[in-house]
C-alpha positions in Angstrom: 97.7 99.1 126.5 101.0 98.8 124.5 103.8 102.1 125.3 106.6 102.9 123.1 109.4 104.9 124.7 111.8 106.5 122.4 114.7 107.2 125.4 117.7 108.9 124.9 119.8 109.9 128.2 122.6 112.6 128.8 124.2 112.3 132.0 125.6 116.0 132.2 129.3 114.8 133.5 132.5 113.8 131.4 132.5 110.2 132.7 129.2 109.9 130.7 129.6 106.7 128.9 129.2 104.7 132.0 125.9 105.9 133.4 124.4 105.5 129.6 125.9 101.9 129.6 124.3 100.9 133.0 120.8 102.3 132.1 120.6 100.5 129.0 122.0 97.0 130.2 119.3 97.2 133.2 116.5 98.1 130.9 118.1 95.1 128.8 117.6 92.3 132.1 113.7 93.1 131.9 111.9 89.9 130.3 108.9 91.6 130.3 110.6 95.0 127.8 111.2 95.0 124.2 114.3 97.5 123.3 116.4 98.7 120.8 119.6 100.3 121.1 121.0 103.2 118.3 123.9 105.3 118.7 121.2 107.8 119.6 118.2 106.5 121.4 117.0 103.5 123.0 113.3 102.5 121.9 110.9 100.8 124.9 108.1 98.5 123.9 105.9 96.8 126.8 103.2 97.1 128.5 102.3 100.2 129.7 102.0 100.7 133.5 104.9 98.3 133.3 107.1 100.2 131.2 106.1 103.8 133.4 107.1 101.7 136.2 110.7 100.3 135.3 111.6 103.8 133.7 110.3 105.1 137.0 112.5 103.2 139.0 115.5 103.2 136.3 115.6 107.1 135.8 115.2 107.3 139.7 118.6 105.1 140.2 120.5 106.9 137.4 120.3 110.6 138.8 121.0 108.6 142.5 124.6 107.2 141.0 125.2 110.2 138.4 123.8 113.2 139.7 122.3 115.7 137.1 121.2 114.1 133.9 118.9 114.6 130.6 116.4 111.8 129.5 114.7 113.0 126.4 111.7 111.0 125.7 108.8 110.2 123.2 105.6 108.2 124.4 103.5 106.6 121.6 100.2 104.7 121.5 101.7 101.2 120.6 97.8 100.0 120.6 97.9 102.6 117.9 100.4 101.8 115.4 100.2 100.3 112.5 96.7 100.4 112.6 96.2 103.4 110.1 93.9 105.0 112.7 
C-alpha cells in the first residue's frame, strides 16, 4: 500500500531553522521516499510500512537533538488517489 505524509515540523526553540533543515535533508537521502518541500510542509510518498518506519526513526532523532517539537501530519490512502473512488 502507497502512504502520503503531509509533514510539517515546529521545533518549539529559537534556533529552529536547523532542526527543520536536518529533518528534511535526512528524509531527502532515502532512495526508497518521494518528497516535496514548500515553505510550509513537506509531502511523503513511499511505501507504507516503509514510510511509518523512517518517520518513526526520523521524528525519534529530532526530539533526541532538539528537545520539544510539533510535527503536524496528514496520512492519505496513496492506493486511493486519483482513482475517483
Amino acid at each position: 500500500m502507497k502512504l502520503v505524509v503531509d509533514i510539517s515540523l515546529y521545533p518549539l526553540n529559537e534556533k529552529y531553522i536547523a532542526p527543520i533543515k536536518g529533518f528534511i535533508d535526512r528524509l531527502n537521502e532515502d532512495v526508497h521516499l518521494e518528497t516535496t518541500t514548500s515553505a510550509a510542509s513537506t509531502i511523503i510518498r513511499g511505501e507504507y510500512e516503509h514510510v511509518m518506519a523512517v518517520l518513526g526513526r526520523e521524528m525519534k532523532q529530532t526530539y533526541s537533538e532538539t528537545g520539544q517539537a510539533v510535527f503536524v501530519c496528514k496520512f492519505l490512502n496513496g492506493d486511493k488517489m486519483g482513482s475517483g473512488e
